[in-house]
N, CA, C and O atoms as CSV, one atom per row, in Angstrom:
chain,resi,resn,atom,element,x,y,z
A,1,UNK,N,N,41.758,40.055,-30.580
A,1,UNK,CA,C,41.127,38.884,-31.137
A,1,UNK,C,C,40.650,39.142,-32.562
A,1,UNK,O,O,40.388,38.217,-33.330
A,2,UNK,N,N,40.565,40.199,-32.831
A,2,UNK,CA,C,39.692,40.553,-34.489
A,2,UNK,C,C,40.956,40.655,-35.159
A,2,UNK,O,O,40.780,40.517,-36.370
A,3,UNK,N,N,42.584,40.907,-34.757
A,3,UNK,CA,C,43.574,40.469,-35.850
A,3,UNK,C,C,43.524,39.121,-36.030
A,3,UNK,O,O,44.057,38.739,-37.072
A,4,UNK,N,N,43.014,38.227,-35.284
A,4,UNK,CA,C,43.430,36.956,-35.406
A,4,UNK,C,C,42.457,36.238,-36.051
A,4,UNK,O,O,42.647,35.135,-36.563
A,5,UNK,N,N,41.060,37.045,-36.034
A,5,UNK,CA,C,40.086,36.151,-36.855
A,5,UNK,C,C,40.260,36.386,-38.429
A,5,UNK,O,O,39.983,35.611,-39.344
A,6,UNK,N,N,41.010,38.186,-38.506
A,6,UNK,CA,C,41.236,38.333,-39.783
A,6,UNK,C,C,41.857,37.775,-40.689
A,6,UNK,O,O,41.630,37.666,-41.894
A,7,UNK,N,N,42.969,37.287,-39.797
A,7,UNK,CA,C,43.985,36.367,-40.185
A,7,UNK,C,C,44.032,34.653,-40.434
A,7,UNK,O,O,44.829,33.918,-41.016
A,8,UNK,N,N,42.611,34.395,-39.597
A,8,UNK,CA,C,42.396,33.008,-40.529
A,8,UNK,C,C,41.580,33.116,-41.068
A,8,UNK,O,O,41.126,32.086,-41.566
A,9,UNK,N,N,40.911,34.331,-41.302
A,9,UNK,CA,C,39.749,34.600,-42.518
A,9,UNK,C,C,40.682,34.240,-44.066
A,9,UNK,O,O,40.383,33.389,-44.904
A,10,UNK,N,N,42.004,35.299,-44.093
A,10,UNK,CA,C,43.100,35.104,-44.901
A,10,UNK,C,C,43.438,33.841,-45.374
A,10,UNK,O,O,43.475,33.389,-46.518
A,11,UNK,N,N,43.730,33.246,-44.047
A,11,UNK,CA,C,44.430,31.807,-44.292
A,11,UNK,C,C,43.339,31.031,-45.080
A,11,UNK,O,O,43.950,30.356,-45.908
A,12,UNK,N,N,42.188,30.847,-45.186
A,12,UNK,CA,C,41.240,30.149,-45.181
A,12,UNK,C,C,40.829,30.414,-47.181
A,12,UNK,O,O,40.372,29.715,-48.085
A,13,UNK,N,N,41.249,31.586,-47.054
A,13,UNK,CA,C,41.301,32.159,-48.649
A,13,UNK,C,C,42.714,31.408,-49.470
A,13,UNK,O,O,42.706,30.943,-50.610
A,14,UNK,N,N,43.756,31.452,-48.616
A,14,UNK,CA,C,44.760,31.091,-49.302
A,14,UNK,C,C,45.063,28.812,-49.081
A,14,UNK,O,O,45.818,27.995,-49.608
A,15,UNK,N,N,44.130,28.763,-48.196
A,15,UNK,CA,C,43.402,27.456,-48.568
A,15,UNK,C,C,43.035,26.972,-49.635
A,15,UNK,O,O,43.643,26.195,-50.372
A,16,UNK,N,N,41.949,27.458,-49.753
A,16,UNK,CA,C,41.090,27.428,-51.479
A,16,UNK,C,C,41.511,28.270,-52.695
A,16,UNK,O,O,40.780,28.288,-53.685
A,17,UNK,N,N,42.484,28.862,-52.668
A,17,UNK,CA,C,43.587,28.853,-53.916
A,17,UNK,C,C,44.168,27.626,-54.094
A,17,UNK,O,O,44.119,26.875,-55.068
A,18,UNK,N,N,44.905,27.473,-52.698
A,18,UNK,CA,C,45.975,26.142,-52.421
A,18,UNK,C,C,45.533,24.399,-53.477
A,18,UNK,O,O,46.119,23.596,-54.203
A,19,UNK,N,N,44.058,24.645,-52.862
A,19,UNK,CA,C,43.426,23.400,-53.364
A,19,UNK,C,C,42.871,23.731,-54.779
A,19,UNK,O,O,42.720,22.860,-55.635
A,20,UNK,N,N,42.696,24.516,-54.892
A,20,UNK,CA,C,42.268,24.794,-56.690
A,20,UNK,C,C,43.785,24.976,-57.595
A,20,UNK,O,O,43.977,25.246,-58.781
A,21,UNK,N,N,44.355,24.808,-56.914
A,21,UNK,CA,C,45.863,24.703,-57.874
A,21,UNK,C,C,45.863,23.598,-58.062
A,21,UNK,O,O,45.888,23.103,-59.189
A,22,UNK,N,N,45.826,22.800,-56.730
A,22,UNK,CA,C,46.123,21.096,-56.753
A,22,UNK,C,C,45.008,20.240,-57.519
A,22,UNK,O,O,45.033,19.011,-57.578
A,23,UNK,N,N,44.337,20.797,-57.914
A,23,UNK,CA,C,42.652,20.894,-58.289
A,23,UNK,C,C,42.172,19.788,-57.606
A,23,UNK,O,O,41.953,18.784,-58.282
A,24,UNK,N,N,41.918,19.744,-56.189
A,24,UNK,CA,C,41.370,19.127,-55.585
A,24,UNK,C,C,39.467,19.310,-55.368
A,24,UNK,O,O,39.188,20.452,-55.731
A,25,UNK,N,N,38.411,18.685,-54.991
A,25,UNK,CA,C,37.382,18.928,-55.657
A,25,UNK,C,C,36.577,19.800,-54.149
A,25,UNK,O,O,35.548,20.476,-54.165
A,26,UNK,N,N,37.583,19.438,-52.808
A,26,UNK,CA,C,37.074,20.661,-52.298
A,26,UNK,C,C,37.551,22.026,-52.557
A,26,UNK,O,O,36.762,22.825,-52.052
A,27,UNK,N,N,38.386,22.520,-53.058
A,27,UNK,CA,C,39.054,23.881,-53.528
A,27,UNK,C,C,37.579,24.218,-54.499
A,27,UNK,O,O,37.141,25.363,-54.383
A,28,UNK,N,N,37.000,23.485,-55.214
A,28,UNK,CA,C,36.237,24.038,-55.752
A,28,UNK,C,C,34.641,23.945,-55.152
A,28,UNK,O,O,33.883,24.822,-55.568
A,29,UNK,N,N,34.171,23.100,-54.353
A,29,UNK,CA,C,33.516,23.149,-53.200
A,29,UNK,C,C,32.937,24.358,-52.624
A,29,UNK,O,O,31.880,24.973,-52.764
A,30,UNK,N,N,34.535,24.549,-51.574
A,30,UNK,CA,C,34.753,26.015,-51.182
A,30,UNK,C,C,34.683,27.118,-51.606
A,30,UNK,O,O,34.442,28.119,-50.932
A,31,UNK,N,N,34.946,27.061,-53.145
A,31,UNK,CA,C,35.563,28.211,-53.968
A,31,UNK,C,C,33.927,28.781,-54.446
A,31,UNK,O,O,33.612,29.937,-54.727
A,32,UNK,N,N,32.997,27.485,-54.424
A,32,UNK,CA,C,31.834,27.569,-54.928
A,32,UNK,C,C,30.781,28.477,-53.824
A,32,UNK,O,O,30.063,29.459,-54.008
A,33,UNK,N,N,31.131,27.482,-52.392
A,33,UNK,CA,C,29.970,28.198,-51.084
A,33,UNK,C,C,30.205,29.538,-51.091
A,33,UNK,O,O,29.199,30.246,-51.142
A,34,UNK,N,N,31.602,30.246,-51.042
A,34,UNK,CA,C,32.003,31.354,-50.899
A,34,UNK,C,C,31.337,32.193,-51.311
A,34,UNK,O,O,30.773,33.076,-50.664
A,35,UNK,N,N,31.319,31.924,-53.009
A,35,UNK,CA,C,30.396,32.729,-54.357
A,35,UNK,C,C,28.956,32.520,-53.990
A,35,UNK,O,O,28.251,33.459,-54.360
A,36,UNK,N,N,28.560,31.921,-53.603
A,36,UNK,CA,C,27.444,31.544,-53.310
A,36,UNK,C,C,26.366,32.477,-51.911
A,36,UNK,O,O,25.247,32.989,-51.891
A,37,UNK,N,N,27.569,32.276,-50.841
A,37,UNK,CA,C,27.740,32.643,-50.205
A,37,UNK,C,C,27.154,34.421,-49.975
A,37,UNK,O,O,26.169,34.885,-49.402
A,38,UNK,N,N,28.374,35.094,-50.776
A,38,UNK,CA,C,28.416,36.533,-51.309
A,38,UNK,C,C,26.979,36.652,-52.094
A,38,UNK,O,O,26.142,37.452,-51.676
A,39,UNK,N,N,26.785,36.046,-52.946
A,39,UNK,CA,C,25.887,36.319,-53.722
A,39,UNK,C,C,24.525,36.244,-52.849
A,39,UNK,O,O,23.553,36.961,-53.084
A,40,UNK,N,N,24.581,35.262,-51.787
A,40,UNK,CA,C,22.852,35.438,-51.205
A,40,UNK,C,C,22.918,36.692,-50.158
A,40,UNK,O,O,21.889,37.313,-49.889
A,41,UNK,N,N,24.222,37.044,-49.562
A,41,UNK,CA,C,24.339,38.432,-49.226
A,41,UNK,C,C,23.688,39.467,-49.861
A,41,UNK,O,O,22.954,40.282,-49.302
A,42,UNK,N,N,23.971,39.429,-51.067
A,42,UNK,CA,C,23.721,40.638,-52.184
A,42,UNK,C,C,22.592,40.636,-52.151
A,42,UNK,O,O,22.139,41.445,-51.342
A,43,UNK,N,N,21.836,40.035,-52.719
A,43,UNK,CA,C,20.208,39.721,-52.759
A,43,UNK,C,C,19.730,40.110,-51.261
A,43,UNK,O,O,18.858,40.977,-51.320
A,44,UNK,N,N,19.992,39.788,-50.154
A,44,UNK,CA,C,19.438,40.486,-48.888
A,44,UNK,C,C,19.791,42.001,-48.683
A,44,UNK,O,O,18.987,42.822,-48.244
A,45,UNK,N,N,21.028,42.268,-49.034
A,45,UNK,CA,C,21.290,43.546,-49.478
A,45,UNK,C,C,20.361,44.469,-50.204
A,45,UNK,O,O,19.791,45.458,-49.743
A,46,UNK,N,N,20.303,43.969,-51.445
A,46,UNK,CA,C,18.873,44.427,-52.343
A,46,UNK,C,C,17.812,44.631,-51.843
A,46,UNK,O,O,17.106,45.599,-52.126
A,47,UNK,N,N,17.611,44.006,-51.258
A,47,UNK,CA,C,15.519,43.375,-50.168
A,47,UNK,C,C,15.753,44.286,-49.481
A,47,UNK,O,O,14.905,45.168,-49.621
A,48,UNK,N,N,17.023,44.675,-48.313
A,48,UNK,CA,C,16.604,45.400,-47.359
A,48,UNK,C,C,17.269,46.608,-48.084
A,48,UNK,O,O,17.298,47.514,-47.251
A,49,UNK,N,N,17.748,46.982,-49.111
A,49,UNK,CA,C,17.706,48.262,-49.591
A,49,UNK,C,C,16.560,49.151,-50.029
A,49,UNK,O,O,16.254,50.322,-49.805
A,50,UNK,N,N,15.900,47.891,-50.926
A,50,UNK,CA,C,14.467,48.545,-51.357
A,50,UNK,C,C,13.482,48.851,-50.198
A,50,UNK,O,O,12.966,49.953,-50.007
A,51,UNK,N,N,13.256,47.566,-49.335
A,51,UNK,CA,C,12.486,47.701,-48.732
A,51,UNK,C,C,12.697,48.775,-47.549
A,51,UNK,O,O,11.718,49.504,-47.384
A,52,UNK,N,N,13.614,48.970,-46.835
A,52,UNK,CA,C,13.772,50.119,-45.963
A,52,UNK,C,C,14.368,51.562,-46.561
A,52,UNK,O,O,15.179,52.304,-46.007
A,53,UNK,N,N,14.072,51.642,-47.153
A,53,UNK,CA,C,14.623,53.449,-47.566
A,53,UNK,C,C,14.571,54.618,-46.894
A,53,UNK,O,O,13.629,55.409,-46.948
A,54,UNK,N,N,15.727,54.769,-46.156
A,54,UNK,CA,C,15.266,55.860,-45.121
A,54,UNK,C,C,17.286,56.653,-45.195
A,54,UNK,O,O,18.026,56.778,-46.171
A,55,UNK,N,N,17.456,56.909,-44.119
A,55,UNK,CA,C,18.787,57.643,-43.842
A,55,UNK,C,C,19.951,56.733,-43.997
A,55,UNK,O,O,20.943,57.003,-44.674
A,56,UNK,N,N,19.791,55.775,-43.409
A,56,UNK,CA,C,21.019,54.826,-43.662
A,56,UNK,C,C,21.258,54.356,-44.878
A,56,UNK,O,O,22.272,53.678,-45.047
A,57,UNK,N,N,20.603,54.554,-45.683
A,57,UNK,CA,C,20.440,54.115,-47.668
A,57,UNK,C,C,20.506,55.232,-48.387
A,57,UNK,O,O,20.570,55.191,-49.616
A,58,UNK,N,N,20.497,56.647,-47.523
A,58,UNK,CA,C,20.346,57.855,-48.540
A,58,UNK,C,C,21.292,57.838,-49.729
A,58,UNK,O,O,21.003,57.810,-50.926
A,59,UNK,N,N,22.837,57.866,-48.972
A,59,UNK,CA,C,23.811,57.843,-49.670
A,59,UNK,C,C,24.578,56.600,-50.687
A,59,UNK,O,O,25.608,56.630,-51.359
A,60,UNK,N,N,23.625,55.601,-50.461
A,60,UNK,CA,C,24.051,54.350,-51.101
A,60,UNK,C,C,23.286,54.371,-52.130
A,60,UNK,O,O,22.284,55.076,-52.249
A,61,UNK,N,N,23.970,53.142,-53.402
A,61,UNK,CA,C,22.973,53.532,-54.840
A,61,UNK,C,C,22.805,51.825,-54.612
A,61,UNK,O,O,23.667,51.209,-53.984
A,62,UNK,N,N,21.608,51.142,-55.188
A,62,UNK,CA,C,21.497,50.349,-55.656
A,62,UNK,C,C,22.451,49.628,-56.931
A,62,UNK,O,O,22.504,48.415,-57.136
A,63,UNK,N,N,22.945,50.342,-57.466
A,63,UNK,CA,C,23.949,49.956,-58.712
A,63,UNK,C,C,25.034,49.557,-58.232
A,63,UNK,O,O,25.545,48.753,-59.011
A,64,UNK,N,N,25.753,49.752,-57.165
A,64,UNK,CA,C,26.883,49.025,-56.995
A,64,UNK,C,C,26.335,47.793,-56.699
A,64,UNK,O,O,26.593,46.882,-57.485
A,65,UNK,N,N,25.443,47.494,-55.478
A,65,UNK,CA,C,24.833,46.156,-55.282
A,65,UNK,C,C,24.457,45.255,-56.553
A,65,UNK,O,O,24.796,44.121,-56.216
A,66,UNK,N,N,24.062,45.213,-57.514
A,66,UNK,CA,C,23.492,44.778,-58.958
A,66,UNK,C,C,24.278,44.594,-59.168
A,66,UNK,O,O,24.264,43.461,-59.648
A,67,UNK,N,N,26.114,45.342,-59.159
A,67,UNK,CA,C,26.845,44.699,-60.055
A,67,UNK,C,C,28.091,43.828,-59.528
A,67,UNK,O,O,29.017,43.306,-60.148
A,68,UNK,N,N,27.741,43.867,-57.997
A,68,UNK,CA,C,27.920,42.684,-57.393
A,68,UNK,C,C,28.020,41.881,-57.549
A,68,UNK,O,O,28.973,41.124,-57.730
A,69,UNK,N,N,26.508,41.786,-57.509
A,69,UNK,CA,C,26.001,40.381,-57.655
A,69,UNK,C,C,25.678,39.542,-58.840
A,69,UNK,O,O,25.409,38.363,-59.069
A,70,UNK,N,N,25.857,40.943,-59.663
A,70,UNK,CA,C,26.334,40.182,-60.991
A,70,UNK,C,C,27.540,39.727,-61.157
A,70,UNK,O,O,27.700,38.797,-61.947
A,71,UNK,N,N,28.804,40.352,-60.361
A,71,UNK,CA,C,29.675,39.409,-60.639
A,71,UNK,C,C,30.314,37.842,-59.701
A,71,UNK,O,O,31.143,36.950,-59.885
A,72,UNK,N,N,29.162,38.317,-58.509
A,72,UNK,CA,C,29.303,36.564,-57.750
A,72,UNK,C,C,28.787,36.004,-58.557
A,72,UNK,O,O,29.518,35.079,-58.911
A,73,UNK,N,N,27.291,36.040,-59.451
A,73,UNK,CA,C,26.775,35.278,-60.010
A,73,UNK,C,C,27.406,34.534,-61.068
A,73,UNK,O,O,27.472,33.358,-61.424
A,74,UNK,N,N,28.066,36.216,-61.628
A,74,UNK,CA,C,29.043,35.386,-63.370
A,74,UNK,C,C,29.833,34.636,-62.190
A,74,UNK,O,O,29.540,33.443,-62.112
A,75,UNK,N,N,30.730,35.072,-61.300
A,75,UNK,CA,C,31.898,33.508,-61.141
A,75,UNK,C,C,31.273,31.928,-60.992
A,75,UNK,O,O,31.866,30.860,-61.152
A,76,UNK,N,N,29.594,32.230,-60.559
A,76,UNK,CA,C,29.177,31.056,-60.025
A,76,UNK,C,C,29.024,29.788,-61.623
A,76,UNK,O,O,29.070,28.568,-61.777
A,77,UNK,N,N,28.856,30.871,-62.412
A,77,UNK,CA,C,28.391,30.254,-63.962
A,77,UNK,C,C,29.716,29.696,-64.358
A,77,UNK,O,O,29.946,28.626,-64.921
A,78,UNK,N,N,30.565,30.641,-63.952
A,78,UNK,CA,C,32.143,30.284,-64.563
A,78,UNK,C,C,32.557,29.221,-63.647
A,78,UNK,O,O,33.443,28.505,-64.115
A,79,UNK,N,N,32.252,28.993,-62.746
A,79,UNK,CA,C,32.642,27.809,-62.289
A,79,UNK,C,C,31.981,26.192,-62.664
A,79,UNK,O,O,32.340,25.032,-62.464
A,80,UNK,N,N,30.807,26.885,-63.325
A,80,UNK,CA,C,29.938,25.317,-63.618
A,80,UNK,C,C,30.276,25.262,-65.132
A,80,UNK,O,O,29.773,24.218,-65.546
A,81,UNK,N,N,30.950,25.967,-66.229
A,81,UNK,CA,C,31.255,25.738,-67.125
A,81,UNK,C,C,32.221,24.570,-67.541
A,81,UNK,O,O,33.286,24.480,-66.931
A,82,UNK,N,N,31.927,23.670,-68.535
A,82,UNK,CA,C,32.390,22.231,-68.571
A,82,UNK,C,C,34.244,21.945,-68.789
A,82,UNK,O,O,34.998,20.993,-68.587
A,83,UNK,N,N,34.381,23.220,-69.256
A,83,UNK,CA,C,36.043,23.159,-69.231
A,83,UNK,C,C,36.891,23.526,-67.707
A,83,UNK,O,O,38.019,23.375,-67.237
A,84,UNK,N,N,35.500,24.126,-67.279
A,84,UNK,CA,C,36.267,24.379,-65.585
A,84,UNK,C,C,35.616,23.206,-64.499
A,84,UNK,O,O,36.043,22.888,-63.390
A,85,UNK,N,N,34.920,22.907,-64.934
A,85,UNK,CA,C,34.332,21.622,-63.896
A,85,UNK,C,C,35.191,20.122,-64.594
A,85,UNK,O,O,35.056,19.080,-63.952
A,86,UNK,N,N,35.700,20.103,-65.369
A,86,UNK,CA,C,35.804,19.260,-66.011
A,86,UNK,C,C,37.753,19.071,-65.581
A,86,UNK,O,O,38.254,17.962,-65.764
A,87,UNK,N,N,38.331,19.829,-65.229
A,87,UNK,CA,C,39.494,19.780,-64.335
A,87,UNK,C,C,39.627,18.968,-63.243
A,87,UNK,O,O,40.531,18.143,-63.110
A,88,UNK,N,N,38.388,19.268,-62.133
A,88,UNK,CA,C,38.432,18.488,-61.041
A,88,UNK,C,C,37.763,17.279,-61.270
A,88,UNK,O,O,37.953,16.545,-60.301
A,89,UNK,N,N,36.794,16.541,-62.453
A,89,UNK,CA,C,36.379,15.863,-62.513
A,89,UNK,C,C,34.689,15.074,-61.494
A,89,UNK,O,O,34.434,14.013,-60.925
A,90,UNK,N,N,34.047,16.215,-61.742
A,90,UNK,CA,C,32.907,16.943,-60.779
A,90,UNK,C,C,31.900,16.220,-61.928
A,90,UNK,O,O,32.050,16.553,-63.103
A,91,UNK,N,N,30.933,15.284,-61.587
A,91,UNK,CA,C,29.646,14.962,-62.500
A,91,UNK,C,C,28.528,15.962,-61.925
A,91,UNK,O,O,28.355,16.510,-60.836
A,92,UNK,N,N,28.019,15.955,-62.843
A,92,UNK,CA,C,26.329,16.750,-62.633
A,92,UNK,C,C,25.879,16.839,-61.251
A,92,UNK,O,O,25.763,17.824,-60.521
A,93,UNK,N,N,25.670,15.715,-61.062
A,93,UNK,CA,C,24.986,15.580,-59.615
A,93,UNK,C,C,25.792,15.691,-58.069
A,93,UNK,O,O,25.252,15.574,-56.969
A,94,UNK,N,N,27.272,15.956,-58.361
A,94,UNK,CA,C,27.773,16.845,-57.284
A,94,UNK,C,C,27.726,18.018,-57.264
A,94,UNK,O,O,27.856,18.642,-56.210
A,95,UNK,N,N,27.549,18.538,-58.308
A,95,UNK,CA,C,28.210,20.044,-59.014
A,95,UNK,C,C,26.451,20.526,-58.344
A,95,UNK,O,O,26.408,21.365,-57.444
A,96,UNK,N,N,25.148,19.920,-58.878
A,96,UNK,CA,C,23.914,20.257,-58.364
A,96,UNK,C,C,23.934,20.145,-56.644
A,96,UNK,O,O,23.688,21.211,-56.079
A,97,UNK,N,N,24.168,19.121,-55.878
A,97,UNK,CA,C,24.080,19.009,-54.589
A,97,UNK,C,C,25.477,20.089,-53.862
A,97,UNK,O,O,25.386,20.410,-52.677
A,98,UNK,N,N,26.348,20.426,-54.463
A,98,UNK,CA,C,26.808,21.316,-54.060
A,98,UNK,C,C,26.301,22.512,-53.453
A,98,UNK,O,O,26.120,22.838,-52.280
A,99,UNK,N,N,26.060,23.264,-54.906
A,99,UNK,CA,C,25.027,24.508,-55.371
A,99,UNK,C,C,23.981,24.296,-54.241
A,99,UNK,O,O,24.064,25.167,-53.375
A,100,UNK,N,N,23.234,23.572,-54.075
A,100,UNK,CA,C,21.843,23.643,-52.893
A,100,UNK,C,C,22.430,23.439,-51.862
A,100,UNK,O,O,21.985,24.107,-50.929
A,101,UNK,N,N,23.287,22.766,-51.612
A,101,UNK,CA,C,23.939,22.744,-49.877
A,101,UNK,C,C,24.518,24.142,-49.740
A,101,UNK,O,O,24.281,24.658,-48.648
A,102,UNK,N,N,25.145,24.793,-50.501
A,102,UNK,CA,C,26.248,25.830,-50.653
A,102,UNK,C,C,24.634,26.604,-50.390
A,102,UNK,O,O,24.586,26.708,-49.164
A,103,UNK,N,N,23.504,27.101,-50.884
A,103,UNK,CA,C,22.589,27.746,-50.879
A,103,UNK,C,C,21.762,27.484,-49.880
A,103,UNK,O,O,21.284,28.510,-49.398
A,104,UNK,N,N,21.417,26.507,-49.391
A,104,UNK,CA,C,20.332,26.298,-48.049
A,104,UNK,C,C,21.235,26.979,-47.131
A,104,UNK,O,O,20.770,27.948,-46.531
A,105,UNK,N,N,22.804,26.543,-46.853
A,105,UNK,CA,C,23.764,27.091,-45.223
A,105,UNK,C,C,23.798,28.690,-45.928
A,105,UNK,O,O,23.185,29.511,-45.246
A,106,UNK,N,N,24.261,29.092,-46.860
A,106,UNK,CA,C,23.955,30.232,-47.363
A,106,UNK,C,C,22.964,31.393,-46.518
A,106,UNK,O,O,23.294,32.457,-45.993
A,107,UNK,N,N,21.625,30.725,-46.621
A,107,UNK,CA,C,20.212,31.411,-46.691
A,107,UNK,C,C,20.266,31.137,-45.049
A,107,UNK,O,O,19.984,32.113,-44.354
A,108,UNK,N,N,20.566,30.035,-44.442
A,108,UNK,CA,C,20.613,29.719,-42.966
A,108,UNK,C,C,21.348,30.929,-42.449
A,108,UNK,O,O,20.703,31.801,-41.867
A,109,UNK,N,N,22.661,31.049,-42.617
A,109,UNK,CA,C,23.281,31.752,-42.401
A,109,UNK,C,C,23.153,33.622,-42.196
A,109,UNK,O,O,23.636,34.392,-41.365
A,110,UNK,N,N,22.473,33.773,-43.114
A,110,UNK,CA,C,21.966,35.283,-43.379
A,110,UNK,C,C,20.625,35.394,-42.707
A,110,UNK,O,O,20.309,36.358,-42.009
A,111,UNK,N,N,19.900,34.425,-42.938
A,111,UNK,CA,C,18.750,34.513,-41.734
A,111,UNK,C,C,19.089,34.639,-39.971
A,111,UNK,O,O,18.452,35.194,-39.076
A,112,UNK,N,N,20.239,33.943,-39.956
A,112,UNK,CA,C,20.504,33.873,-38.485
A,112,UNK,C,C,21.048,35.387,-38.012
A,112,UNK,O,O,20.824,35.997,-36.967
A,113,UNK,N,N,21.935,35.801,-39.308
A,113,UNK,CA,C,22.495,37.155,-38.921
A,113,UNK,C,C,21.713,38.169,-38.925
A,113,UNK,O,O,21.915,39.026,-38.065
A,114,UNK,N,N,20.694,38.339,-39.813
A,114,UNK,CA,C,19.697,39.177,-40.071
A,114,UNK,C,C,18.589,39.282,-38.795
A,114,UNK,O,O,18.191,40.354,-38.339
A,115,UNK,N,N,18.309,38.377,-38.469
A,115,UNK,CA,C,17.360,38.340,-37.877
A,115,UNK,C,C,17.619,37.725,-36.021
A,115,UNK,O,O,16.655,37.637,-35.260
């Protein structure tokens, strides 16, 4: 069963290429929760790096995490930039209600797993 979830994990990636070719405005939707997604990972990553420091963190550095999430973050910027939003034809106030829906299921999400 875990080849098969891997495999529409895949499919699900080659979805939101599919639709960002066609520049459809969920391809970028998707393309957005994803980044979004990753990025509120990172940040819990961080929290429970600092905050628990013990054996399971010995060997891990904080610096790969940082530059992570610096680069979910840059894609998240690169995606709200007006020559790339401006393809799918996305006004302000989807592009904002996106971002917070994409971020509340985000934060839902990692709370549920975390905890």
């Amino acid at each position: 069963i875990g080849y098969a979830v891997g495999i529409l994990i895949y499919m699900l990636e080659l979805l939101i290429v599919y639709l960002l070719y066609k520049r459809e405005n969920w391809g970028w939707f998707l393309f957005l929760g994803m980044y979004v997604l990753l990025a509120v990972g990172e940040v819990w990553s961080l929290f429970f790096f600092f905050r628990y420091r013990g054996p399971f963190f010995f060997s891990s550095s904080p610096y790969m995490l940082f530059v992570t999430l610096c680069f979910h973050t840059g894609i998240i910027i690169f995606l709200n930039i007006k020559s790339i939003h401006g393809q799918f034809a996305l006004t302000r106030d989807k592009r904002m209600t996106a971002l917070i829906v994409s971020g509340a299921i985000s934060f839902l999400i990692t709370f549920i797993l975390r905890f």
